[in-house]
LOLO-607126 format. One record per residue: residue in three letters; y, x, z of N, C-alpha, C, O in turn; residue number from 0. Coordinates in steps of 0.05 Angstrom, whole numbers, always signed. Layout:
% LOLO-607126
  resn      nY      nX      nZ     caY     caX     caZ      cY      cX      cZ      oY      oX      oZ  resi
   ALA       Y       X       Z       Y       X       Z       Y       X       Z       Y       X       Z   NUM
...
END
This chain:
% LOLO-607126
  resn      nY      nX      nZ     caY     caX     caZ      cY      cX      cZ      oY      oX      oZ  resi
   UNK     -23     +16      +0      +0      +0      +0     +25     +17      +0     +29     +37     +14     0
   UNK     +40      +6     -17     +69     +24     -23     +96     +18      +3     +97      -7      +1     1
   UNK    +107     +21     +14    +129     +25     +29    +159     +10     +18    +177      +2     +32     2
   UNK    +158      +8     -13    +173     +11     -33    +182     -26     -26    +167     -46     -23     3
   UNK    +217     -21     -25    +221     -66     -15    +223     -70     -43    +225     -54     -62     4
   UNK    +222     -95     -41    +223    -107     -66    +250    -111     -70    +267    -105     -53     5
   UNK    +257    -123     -95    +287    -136     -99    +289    -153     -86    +269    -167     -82     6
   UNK    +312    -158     -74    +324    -189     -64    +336    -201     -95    +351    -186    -109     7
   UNK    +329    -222    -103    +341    -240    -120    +353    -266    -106    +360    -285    -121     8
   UNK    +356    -266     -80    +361    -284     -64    +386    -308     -76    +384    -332     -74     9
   UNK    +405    -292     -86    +432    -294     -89    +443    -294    -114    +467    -292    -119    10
   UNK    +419    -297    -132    +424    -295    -156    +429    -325    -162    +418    -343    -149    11
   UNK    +449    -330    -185    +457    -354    -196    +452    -359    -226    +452    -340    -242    12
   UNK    +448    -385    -233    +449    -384    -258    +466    -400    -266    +471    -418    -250    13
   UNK    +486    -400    -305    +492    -426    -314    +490    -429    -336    +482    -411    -351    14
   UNK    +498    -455    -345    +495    -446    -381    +529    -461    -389    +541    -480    -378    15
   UNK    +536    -448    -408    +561    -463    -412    +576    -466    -441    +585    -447    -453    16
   UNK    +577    -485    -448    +567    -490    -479    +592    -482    -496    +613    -480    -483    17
   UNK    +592    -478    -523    +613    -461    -529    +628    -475    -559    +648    -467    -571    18
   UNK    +609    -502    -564    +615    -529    -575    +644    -537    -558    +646    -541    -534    19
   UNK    +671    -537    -586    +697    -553    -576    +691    -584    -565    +672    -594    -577    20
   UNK    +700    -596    -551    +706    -621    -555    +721    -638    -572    +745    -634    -571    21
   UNK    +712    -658    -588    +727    -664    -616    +748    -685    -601    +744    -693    -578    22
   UNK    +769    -691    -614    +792    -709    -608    +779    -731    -614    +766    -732    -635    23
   UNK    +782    -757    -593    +770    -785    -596    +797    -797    -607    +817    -796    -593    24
   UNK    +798    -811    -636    +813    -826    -656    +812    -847    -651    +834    -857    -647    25
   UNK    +795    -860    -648    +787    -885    -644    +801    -915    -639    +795    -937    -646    26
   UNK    +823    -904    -624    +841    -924    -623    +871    -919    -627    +888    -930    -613    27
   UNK    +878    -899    -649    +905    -887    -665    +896    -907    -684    +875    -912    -696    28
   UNK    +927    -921    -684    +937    -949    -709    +966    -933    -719    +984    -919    -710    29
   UNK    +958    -943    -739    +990    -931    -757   +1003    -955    -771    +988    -975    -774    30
   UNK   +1028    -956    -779   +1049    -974    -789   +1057    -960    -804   +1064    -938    -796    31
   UNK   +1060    -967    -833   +1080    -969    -843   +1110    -988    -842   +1099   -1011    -839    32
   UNK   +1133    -992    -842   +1154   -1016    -854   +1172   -1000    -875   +1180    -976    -874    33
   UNK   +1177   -1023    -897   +1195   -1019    -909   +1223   -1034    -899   +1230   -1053    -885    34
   UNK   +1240   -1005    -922   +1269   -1019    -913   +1284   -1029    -938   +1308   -1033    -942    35
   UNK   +1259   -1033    -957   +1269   -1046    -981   +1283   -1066    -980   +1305   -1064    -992    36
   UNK   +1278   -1088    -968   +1284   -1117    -960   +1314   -1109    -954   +1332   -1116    -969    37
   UNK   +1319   -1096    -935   +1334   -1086    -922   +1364   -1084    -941   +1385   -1097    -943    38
   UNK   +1353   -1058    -954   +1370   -1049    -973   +1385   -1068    -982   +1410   -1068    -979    39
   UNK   +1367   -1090    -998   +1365   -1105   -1023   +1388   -1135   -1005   +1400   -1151   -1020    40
   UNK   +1389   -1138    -983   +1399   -1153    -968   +1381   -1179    -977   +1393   -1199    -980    41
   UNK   +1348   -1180    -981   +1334   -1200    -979   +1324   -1206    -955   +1326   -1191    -936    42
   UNK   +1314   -1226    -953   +1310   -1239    -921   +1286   -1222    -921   +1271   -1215    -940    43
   UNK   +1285   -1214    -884   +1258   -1199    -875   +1232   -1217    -881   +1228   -1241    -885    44
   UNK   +1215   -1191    -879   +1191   -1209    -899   +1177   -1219    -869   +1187   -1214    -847    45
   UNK   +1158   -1230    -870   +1134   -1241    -850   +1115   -1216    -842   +1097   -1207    -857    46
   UNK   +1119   -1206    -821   +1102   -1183    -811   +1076   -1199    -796   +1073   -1223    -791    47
   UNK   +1060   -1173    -792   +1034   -1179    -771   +1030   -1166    -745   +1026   -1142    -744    48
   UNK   +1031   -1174    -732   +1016   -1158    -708    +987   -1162    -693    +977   -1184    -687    49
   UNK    +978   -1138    -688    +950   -1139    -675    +950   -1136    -649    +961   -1117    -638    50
   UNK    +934   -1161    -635    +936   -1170    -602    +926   -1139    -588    +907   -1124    -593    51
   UNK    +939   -1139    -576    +929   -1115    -557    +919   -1125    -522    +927   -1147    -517    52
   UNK    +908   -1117    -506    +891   -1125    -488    +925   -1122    -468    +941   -1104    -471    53
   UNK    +925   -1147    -448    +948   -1158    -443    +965   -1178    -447    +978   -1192    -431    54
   UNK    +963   -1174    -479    +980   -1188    -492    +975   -1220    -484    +955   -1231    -473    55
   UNK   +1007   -1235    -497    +999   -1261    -493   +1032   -1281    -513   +1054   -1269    -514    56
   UNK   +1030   -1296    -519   +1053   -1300    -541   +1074   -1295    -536   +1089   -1289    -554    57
   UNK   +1083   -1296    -508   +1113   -1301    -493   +1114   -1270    -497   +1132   -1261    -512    58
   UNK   +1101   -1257    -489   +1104   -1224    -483   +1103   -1212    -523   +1119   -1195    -532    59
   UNK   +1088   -1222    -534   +1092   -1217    -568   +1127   -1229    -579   +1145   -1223    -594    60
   UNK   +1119   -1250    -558   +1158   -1264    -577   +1181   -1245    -566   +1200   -1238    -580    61
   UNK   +1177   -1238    -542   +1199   -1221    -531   +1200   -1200    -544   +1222   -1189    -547    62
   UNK   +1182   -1192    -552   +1183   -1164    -564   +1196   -1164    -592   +1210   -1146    -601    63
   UNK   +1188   -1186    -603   +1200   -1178    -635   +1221   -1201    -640   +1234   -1200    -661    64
   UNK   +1223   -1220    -622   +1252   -1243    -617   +1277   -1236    -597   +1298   -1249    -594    65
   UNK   +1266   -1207    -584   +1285   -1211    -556   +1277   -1243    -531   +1286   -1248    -509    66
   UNK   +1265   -1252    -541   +1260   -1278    -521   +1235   -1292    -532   +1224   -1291    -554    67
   UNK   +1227   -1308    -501   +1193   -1313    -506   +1196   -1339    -524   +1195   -1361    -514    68
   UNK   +1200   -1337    -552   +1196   -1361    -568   +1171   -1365    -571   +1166   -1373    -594    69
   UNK   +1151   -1363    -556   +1124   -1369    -566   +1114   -1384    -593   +1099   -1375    -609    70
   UNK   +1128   -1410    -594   +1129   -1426    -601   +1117   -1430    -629   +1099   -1443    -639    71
   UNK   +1141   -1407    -638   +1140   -1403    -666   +1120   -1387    -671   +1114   -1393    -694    72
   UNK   +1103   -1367    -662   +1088   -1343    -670   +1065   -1360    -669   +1050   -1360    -689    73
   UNK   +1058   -1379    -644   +1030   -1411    -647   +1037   -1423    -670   +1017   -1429    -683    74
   UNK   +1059   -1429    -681   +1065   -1449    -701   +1045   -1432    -730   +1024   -1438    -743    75
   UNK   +1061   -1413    -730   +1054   -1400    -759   +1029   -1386    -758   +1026   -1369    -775    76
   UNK   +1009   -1390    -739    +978   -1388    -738    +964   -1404    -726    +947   -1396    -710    77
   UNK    +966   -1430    -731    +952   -1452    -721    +930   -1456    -739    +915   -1474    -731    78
   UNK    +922   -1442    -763    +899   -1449    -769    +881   -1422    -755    +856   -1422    -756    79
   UNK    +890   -1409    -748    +867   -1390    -725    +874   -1394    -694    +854   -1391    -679    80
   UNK    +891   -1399    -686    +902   -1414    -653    +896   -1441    -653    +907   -1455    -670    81
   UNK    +879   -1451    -637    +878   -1472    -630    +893   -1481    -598    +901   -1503    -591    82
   UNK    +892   -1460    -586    +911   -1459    -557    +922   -1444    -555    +910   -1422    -557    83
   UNK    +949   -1443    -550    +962   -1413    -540    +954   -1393    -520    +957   -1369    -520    84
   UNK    +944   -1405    -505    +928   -1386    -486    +910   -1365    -496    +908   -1341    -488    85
   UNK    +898   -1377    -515    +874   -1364    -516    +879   -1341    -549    +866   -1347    -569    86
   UNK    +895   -1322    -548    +891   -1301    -561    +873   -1271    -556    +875   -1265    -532    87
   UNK    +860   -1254    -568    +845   -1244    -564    +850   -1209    -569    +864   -1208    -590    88
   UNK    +845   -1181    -559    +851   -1164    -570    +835   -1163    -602    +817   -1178    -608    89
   UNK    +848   -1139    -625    +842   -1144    -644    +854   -1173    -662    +860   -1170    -686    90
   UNK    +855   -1185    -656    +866   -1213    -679    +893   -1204    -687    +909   -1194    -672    91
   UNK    +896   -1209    -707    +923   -1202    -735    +933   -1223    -719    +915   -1233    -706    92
   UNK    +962   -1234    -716    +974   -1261    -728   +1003   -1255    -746   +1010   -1233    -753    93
   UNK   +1014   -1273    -750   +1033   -1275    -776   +1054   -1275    -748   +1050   -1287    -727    94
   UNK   +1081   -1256    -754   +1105   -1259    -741   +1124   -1270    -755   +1140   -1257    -769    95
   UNK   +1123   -1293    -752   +1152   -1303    -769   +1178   -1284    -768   +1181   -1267    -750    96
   UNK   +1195   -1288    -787   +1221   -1272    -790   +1247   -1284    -777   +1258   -1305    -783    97
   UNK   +1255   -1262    -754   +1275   -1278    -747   +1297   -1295    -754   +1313   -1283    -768    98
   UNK   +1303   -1317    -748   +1329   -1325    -761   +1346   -1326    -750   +1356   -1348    -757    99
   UNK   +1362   -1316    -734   +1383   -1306    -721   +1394   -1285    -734   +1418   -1283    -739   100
   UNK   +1373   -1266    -741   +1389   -1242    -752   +1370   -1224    -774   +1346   -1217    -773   101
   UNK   +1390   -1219    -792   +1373   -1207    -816   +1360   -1181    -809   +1341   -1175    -825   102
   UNK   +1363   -1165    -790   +1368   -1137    -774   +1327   -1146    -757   +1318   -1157    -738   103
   UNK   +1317   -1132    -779   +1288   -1132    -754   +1282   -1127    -734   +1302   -1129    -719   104
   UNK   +1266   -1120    -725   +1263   -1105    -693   +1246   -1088    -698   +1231   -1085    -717   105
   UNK   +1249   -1074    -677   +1229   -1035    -677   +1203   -1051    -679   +1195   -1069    -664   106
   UNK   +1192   -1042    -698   +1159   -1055    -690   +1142   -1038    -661   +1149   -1018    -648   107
   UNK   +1124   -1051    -660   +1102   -1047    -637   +1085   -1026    -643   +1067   -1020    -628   108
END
């Protein structure tokens, strides 16, 4: 028999650590275009769309692109897909009527 200690590996650690980037999640980047043709041309603003976002609800859509919760009108001009105002959904398009107060649009969403 040898005298000779063995190694301590006691304290040894291991890891692995991967060297794959993480890719950028896209997934929910939306883009707009608007024109300012209309604009130019001093023709009345056209009929935009907006897509419901989780939150949303008509009063909070009318303020945004009326300055005030006209609900009213944004249910009116999608009543063949609204059957209650309540009940809008994230994802769903609807039609934004064009203001008539003022030819001057609003910042979109």
């Amino acid at each position: 028999m040898s005298n000779d200690k063995k190694p301590d590996f006691s304290d040894v650690r291991s890891a692995v650590h991967t060297t794959e980037q993480v890719k950028p999640d896209f997934s929910d980047v939306q883009s707009r275009v608007a024109s300012t043709e209309a604009i130019a041309n001093n023709d009345p603003p056209a009929e935009r769309t907006y897509t419901v976002e989780k939150g949303d609800n008509l009063s909070k859509i009318a303020k945004h692109f009326y300055g005030k919760q006209d609900w009213k009108r944004i249910f009116d001009a999608n009543r063949d897909q609204l059957s209650d105002p309540d009940r809008i959904h994230p994802g769903q398009v609807l039609r934004i009527p064009a203001r008539e107060d003022d030819s001057t649009p609003p910042s979109d969403h």
